[in-house]
C-alpha positions in Angstrom: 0.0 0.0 0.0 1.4 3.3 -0.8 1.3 5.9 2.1 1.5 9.1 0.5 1.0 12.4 2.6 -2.4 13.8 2.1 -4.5 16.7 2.5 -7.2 14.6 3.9 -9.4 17.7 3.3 -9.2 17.6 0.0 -8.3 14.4 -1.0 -11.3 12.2 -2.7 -12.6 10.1 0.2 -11.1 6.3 -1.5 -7.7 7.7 -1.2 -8.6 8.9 2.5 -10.0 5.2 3.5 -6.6 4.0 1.3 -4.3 5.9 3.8 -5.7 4.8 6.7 -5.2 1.0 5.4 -8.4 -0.1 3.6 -7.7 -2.5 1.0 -11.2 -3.0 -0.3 -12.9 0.1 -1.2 -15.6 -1.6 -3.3 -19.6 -0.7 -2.1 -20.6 -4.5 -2.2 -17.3 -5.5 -0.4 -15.3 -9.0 -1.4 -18.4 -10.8 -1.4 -20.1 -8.9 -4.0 -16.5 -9.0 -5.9 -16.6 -13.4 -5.3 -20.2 -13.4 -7.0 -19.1 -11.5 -9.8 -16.1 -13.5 -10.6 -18.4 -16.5 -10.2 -20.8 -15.7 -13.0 -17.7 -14.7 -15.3 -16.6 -18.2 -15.0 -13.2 -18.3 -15.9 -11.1 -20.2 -18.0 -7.1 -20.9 -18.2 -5.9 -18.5 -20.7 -8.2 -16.2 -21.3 -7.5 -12.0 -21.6 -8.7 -9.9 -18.3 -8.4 -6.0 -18.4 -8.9 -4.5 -15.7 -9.3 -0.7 -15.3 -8.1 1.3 -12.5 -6.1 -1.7 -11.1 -3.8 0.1 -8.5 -1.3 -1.6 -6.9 -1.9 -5.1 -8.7 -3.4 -6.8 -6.1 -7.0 -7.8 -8.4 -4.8 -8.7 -11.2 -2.3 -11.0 -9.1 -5.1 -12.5 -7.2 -7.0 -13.6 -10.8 -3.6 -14.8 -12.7 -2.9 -17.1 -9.2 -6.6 -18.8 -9.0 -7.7 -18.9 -12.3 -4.8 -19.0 -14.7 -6.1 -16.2 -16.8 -3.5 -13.5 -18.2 -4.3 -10.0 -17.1 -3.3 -6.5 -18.3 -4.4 -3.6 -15.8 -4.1 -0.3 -16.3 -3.6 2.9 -13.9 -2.9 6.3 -14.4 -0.8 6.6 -11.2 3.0 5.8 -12.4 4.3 5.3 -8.8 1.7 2.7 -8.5 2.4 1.3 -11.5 5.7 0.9 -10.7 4.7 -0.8 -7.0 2.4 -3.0 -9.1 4.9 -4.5 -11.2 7.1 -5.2 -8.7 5.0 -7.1 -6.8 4.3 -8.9 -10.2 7.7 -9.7 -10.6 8.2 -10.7 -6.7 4.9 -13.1 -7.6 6.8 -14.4 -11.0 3.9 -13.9 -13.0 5.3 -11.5 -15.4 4.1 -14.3 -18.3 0.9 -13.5 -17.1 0.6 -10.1 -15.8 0.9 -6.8 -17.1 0.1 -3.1 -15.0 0.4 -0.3 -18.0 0.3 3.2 -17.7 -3.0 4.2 -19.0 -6.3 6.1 -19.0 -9.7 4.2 -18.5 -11.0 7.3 -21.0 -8.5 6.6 -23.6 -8.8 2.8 -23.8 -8.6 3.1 -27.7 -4.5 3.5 -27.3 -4.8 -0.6 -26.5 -4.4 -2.7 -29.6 -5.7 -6.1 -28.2 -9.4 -7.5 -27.6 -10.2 -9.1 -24.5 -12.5 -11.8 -22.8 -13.2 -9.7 -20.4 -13.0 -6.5 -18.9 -13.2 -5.7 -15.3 -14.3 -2.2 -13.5 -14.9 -1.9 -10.0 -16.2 1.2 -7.9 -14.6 3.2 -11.1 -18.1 4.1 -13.1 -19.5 5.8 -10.3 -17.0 8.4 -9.9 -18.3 9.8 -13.3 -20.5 12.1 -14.9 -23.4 10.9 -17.7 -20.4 11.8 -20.7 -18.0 10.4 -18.6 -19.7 6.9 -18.2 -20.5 6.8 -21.8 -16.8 7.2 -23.1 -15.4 4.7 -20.5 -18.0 2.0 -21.8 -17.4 3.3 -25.2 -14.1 2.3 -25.0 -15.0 -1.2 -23.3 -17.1 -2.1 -26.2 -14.4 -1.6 -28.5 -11.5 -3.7 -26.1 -13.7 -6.5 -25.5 -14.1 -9.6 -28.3 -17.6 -10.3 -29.6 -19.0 -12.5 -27.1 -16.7 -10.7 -24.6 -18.3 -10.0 -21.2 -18.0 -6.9 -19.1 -18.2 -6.8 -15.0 -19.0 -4.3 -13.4 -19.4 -3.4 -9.1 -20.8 -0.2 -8.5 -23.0 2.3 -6.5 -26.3 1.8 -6.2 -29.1 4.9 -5.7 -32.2 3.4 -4.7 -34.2 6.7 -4.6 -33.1 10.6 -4.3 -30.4 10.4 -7.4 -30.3 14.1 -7.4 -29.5 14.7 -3.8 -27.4 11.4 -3.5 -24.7 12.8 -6.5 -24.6 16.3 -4.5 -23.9 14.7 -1.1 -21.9 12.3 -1.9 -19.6 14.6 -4.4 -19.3 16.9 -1.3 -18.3 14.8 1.0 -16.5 12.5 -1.5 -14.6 15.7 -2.9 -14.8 13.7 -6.6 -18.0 13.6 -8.7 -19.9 10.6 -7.0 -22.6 9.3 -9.8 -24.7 6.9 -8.2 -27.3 5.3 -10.6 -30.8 3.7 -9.9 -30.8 0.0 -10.9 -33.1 0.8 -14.4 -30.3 4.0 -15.0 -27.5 1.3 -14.4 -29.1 -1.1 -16.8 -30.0 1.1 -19.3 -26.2 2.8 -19.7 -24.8 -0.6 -20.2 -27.5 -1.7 -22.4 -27.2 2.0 -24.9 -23.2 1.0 -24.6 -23.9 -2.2 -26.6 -24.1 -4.3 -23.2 -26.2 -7.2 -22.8 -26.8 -7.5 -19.2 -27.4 -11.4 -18.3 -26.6 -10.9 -14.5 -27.2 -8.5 -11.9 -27.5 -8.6 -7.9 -27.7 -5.3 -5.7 -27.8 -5.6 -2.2 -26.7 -2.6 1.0 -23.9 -0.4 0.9 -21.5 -1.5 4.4 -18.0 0.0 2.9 -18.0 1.4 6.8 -20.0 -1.2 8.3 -18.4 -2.9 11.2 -19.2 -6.5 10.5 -18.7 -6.0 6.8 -15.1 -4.3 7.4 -13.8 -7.1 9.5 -14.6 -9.3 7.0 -13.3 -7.5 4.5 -10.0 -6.9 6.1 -10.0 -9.4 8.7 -9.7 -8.0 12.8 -6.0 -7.0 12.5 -6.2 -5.3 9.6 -9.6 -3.7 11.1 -7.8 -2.5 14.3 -5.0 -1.2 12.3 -7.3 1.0 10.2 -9.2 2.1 13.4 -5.7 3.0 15.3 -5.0 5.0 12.5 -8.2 7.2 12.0 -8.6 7.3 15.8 -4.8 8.8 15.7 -4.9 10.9 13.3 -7.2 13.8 13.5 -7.5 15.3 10.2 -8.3 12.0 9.1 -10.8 10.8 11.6 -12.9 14.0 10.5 -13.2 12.9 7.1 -13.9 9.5 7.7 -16.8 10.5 10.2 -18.0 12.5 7.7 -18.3 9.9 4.6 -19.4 7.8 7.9 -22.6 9.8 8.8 -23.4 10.0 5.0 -23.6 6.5 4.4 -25.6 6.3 7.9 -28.1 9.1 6.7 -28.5 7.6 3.0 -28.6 3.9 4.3 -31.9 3.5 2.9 -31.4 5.1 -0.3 -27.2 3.8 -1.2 -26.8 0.0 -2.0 -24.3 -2.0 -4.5 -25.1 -3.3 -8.1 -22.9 -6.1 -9.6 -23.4 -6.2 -13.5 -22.2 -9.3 -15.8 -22.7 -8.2 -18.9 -22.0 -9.6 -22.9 -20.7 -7.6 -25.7 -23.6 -8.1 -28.5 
């Protein structure tokens, strides 16, 4: 995990939770991430890009347990660089690759791709934004390719939920209704042939320890409870997600290049 010094008031609230020592900053947690893995159905050998992919820890995880070979790409070169080094300390270089790259200029890749994997990355996005990310998508996956997709669910109040959440978030927090979610996949080209949504717990107790696991939890407590421009942020994204428990959930998406 990188620790980079931060202005934890104006950093966007995933890099906040990252400092502290959150590893998974996905809405529907790792058991959301473990059903959608389950419907792609993997196979030795097939292509996996995955957008926004960090420090390599997605990509490593997929090459080890399902044999597939992975590209990821991330804009942020010192991550890149981490990422590949824990590549090479894995020995998966055959089967891993973390690139430099934009997840709105996914036309500078040349290859096609079985899948392609996003997680907690559409959200962040405005309507134009979505469109040219799955835009791009499209045109990396092979026909028959499938797309998978874990992200931010508004059950009701859209409008207030993207002004909130932005505010708090300090990035451009797009939460869709399930219909909204459906229908941007489905304009994209996307036939949707799975879905699940269920609540948002990113901050949950229970749902953070099993995330993380109880060390890893304490750890991440010490270090908001320690830390006081952090703990104000964190209570703040905190009594968000307690206000808006109702109306924030997690959508999983499979979905098939027609």
């Amino acid at each position: 995990m990188i620790r980079k010094t931060l202005d934890f008031e104006t950093a966007p609230g995933y890099e906040v939770l990252a400092n502290a020592g959150k590893t998974v900053l996905r809405p529907g947690g790792r058991s959301a991430t473990e059903k959608l893995l389950e419907w792609a159905n993997f196979q030795p050998g097939e292509t996996v890009l995955e957008l926004a992919s960090g420090l390599g820890t997605s990509a490593i995880a997929l090459a080890k347990r399902y044999g597939v070979q992975v590209i990821g790409i991330e804009q942020d070169y010192e991550r890149v660089a981490i990422a590949t080094q824990r590549v090479q300390s894995a020995r998966l270089e055959r089967q891993v690759q973390i690139l430099p790259g934009n997840v709105f200029a996914l036309e500078t890749i040349s290859q096609h791709f079985d899948y392609v994997l996003a997680e907690a990355i559409l959200t962040m996005q405005s309507p134009i934004g979505k469109a040219k990310i799955l835009q791009g998508v499209y045109q990396r996956l092979k026909s028959g390719g499938q797309f998978l997709s874990h992200e931010l669910l508004a059950r009701n109040h859209e409008i207030e939920l993207h002004r909130v959440l932005s505010s708090v978030n300090r990035v451009n927090a797009t939460p869709l209704s399930l219909e909204d979610w459906k229908t941007t996949l489905q304009t994209a080209g996307l036939h949707i042939h799975n879905s699940q949504i269920g609540a948002m717990r990113l901050l949950h107790l229970p749902s953070l320890i099993a995330d993380e696991d109880i060390n890893s939890t304490l750890k991440i407590i010490w270090n908001i409870a320690t830390k006081p421009q952090m703990r104000s942020r964190v209570l703040a994204l905190h009594q968000v997600f307690q206000q808006y428990q109702q109306d924030l959930g997690y959508i999983i998406l499979a979905a098939t290049k027609i």
